[in-house]
C-alpha positions as CSV (number, residue, x, y, z in Angstrom):
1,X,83.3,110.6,85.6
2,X,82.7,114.1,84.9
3,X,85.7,115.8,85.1
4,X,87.7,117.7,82.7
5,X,90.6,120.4,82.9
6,X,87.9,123.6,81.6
7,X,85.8,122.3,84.6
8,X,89.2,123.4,87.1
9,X,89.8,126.1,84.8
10,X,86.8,127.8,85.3
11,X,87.2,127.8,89.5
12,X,85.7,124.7,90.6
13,X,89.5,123.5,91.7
14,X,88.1,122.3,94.8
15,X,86.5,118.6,94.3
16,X,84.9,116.3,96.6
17,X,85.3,112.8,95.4
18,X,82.4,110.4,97.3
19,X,83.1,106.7,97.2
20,X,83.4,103.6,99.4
21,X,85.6,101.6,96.7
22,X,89.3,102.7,97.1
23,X,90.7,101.3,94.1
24,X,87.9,103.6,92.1
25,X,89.3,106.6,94.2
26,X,92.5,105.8,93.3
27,X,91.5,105.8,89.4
28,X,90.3,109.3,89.9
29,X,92.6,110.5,91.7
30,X,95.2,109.7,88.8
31,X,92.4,110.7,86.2
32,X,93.0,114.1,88.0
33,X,97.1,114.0,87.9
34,X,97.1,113.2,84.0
35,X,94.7,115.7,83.2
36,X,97.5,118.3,85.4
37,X,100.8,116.9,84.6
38,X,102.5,119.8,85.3
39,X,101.4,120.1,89.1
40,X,103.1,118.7,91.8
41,X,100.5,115.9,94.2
42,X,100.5,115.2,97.9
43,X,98.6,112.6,99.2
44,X,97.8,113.7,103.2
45,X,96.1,110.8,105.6
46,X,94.2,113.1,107.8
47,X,93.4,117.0,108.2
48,X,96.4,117.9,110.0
49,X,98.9,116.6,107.1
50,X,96.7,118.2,104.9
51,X,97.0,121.8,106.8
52,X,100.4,121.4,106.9
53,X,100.8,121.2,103.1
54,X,97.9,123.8,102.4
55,X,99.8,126.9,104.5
56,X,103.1,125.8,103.6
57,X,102.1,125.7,99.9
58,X,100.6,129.4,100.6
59,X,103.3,130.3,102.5
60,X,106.2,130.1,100.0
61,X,104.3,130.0,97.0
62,X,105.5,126.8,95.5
63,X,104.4,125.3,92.4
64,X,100.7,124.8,92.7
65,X,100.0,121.1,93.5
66,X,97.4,118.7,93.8
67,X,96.7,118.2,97.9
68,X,94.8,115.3,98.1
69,X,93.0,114.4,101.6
70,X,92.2,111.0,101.9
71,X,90.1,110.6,104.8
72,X,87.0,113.4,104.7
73,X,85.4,113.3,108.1
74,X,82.9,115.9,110.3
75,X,86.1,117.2,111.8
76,X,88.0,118.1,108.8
77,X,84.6,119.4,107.0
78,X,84.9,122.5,110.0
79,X,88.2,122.6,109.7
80,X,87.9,123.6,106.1
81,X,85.3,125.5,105.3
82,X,87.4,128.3,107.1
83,X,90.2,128.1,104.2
84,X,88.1,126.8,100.9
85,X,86.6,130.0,100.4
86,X,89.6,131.2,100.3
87,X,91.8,131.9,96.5
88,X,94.6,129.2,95.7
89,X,96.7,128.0,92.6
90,X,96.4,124.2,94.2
91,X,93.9,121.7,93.0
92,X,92.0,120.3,96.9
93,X,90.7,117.1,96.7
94,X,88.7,115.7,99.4
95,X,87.7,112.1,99.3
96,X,84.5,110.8,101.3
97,X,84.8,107.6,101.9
98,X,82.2,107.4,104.4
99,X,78.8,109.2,104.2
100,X,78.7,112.4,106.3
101,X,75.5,113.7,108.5
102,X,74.2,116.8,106.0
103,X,74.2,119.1,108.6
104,X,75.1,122.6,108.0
105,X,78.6,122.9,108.2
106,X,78.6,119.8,105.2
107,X,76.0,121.9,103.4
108,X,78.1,125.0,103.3
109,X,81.8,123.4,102.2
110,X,80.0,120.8,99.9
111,X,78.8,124.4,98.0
112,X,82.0,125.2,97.4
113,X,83.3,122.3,95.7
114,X,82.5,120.4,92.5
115,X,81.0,116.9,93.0
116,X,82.3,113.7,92.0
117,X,79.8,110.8,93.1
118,X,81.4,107.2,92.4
119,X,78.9,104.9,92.6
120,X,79.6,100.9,94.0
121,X,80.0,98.5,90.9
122,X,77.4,96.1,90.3
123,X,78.2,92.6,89.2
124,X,77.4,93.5,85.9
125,X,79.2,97.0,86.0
126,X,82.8,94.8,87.7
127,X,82.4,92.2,84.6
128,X,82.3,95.4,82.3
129,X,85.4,96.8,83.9
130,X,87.3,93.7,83.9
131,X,87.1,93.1,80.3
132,X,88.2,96.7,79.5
133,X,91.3,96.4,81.7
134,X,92.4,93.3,80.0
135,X,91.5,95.3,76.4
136,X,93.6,98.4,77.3
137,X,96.0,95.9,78.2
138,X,96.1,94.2,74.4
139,X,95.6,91.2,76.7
140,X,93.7,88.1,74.4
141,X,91.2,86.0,76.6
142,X,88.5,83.7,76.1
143,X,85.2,85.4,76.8
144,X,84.5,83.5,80.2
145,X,87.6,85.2,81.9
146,X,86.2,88.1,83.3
147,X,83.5,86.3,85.0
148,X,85.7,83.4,86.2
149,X,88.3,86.6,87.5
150,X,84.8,88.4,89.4
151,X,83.6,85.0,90.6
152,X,87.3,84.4,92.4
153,X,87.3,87.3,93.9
154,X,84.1,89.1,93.9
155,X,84.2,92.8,93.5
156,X,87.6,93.6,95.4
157,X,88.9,95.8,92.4
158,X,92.5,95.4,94.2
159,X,92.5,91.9,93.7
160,X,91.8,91.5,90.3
161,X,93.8,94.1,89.1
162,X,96.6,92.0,90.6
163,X,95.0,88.6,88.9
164,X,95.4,91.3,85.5
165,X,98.8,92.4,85.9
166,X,100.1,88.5,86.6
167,X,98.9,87.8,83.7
168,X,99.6,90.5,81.5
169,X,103.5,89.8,82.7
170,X,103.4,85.6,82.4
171,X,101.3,85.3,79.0
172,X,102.1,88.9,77.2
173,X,100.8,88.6,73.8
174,X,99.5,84.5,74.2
175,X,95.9,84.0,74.4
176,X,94.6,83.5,78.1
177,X,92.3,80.4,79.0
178,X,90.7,79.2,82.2
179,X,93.9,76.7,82.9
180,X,95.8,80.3,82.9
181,X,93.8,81.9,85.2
182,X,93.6,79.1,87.9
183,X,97.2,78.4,87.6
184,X,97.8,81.9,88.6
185,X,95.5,82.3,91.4
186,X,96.6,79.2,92.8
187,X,100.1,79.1,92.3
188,X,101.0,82.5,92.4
189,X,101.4,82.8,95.9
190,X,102.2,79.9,97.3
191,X,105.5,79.6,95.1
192,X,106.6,82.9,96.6
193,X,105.0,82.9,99.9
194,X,108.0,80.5,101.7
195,X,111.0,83.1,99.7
196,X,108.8,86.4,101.1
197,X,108.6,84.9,104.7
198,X,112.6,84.4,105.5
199,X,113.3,87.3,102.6
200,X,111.4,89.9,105.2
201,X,112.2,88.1,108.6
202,X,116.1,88.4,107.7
203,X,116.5,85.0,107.3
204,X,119.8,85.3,105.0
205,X,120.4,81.6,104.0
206,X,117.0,80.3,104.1
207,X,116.0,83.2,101.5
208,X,119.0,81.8,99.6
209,X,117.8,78.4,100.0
210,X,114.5,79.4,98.9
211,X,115.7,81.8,95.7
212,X,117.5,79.1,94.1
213,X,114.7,76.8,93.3
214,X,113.3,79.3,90.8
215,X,114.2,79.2,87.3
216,X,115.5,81.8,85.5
217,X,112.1,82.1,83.6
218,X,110.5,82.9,86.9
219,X,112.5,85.9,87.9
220,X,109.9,88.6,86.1
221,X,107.2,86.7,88.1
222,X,109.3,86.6,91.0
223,X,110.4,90.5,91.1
224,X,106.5,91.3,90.4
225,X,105.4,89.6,93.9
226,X,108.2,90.7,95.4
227,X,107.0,93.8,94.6
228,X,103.9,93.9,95.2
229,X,103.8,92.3,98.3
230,X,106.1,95.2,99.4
231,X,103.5,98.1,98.5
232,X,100.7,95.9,100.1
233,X,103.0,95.9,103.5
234,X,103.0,99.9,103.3
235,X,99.7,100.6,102.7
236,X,99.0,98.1,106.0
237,X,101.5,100.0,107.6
238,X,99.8,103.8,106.5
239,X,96.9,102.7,107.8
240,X,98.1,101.1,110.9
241,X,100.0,104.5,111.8
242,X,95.7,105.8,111.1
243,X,95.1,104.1,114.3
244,X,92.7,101.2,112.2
245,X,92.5,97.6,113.5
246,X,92.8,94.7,111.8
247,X,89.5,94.7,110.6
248,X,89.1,98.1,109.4
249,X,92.6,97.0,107.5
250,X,91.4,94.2,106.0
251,X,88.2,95.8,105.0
252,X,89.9,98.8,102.7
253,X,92.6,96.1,100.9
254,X,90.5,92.7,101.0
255,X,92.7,90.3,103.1
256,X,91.6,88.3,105.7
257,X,91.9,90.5,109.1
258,X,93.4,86.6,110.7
259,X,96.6,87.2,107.7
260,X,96.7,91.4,108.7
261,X,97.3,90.3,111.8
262,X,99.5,87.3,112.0
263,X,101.5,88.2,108.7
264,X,101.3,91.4,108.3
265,X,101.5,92.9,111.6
266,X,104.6,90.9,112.3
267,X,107.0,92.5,109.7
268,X,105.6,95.7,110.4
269,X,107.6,95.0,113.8
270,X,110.3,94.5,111.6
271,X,110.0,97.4,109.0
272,X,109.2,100.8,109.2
273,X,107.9,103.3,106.5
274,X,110.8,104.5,105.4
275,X,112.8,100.9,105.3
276,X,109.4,99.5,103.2
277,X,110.4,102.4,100.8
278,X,113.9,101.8,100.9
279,X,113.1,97.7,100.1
280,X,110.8,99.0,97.3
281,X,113.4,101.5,95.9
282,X,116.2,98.9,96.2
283,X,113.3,95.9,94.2
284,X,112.4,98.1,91.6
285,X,116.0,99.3,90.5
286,X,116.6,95.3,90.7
287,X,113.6,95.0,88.3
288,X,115.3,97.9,85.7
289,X,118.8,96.1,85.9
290,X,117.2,92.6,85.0
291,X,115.6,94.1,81.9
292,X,119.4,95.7,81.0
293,X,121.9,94.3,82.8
294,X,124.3,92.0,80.4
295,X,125.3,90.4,84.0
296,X,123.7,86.8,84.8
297,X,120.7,87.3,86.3
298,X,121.0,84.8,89.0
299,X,124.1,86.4,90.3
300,X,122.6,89.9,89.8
301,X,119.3,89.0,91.8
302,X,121.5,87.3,94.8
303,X,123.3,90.2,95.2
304,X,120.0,92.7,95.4
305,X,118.9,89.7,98.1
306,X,121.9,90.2,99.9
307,X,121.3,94.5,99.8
308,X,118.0,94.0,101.5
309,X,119.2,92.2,104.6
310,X,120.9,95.7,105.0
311,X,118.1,98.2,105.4
């Protein structure tokens, strides 16, 4: 990826990331946040967002930040070839995640920024990546893992980071083997899938009912899904408020669009933006206490439960 701060430095603070593979945008995008820890980021969905931070960030002179526009289309590429001419403390990143027509309003704002070209991962290139995740990791695994963690689920980067990160929390510092892997693809889930369903359709007792067949062994498991399951409902919902169908939906995260809609879709009825963050907010505090809390754990996580039928 060639990108470096002198490369910023030197006036080329406008970038134009090209890729079709969001979970790659994402690792650029924080490749660009740790290179400037000391800016402030917004993320902005669409051009307007995006506007909005750009004058008001001009306006009052704030601390310079990284604005981030997620969605580059033929609109937004005339829409700001007006203002990226223009001088600015902030870092502008533009991601195309479709290919644009190179007519000359492209031409002319491509020339003013700096190019960052992500190209799609071959099978060979997703194997490659794989085994350096679970290296950076210190994660020990027999050599047929990454292949057995491409072949479950292809190249959806998404997915397999999540495969990684289960088992980076279950097995820590034992060695991982095939029975490992397929346990936690196929158990995963399922196990948490009945406590999820009554936890987000405010179904008090049968969440109860459901929580207290887990062992206290599980709960690090248990808070991980919980979580996660959480962020996937607000990206669903982000895009949702985007105006993209199911399809479109499951095509950027890699869920069938039959589970977007009849899953999905249904607690977003329930659960707005700002209640998803509140739920995430109140799980990951939940997630610090069990780590430092000297109170049981059991009685702790009941009372978190009991929290979230409140937002």
């Amino acid at each position: 990826m060639n990108l470096s701060r002198d490369i910023i430095e030197k006036g080329n603070n406008k970038i134009l990331v090209a890729s079709k593979e969001p979970f790659l945008i994402n690792e650029c995008v924080e490749k660009i946040r740790s290179i400037f820890k000391d800016y402030a980021y917004k993320m902005c969905p669409d051009i307007d967002a995006f506007l909005e931070v750009y004058h008001r960030g001009e306006l009052f002179d704030s601390q310079p930040t990284i604005i981030c526009l997620w969605d580059l289309d033929a609109i937004a590429v005339k829409e700001l070839y007006n203002i990226t001419n223009l001088p600015t403390n902030d870092i502008l990143v533009f991601i195309e995640r479709k290919t644009l027509a190179k007519n000359k309003a492209y031409t002319n704002f491509r020339s003013e920024c700096h190019l960052v070209k992500i190209e799609a991962m071959t099978d060979r290139d997703c194997l490659k990546w794989v085994s350096s995740r679970m290296v950076a990791k210190n994660l020990r695994f027999d050599r047929d893992i990454p292949k057995i963690l491409v072949d479950m689920k292809s190249s959806d980067l998404h997915a397999i980071d999540s495969e990684i990160r289960k088992l980076e929390i279950i097995y820590e510092d034992k060695e991982i083997d095939k029975t490992a892997v397929r346990y936690i693809s196929e158990s995963s889930e399922a196990k948490v899938f009945e406590f999820m369903e009554h936890l987000l359709h405010k179904r008090r007792d049968k969440a109860l009912k459901e929580f207290h067949k887990f062992s206290e062994d599980y709960y690090v498991k248990l808070i991980f899904m919980v979580i996660n399951n959480i962020e996937k409902i607000y990206k669903i919902g982000a895009y949702r408020s985007q105006n993209k169908s199911a399809e479109e939906i499951s095509d950027l995260i890699g869920i069938n669009k039959f589970i977007v809609k009849t899953k999905y879709f249904t607690v977003l009825s329930i659960y707005n933006k700002v209640k998803l963050l509140k739920l995430l907010d109140l799980f990951n505090e939940l997630d610090f206490k069990l780590r430092t809390s000297s109170m049981p754990k059991r009685l702790l996580f009941e009372a978190y439960i009991l929290k979230a039928f409140n937002v």
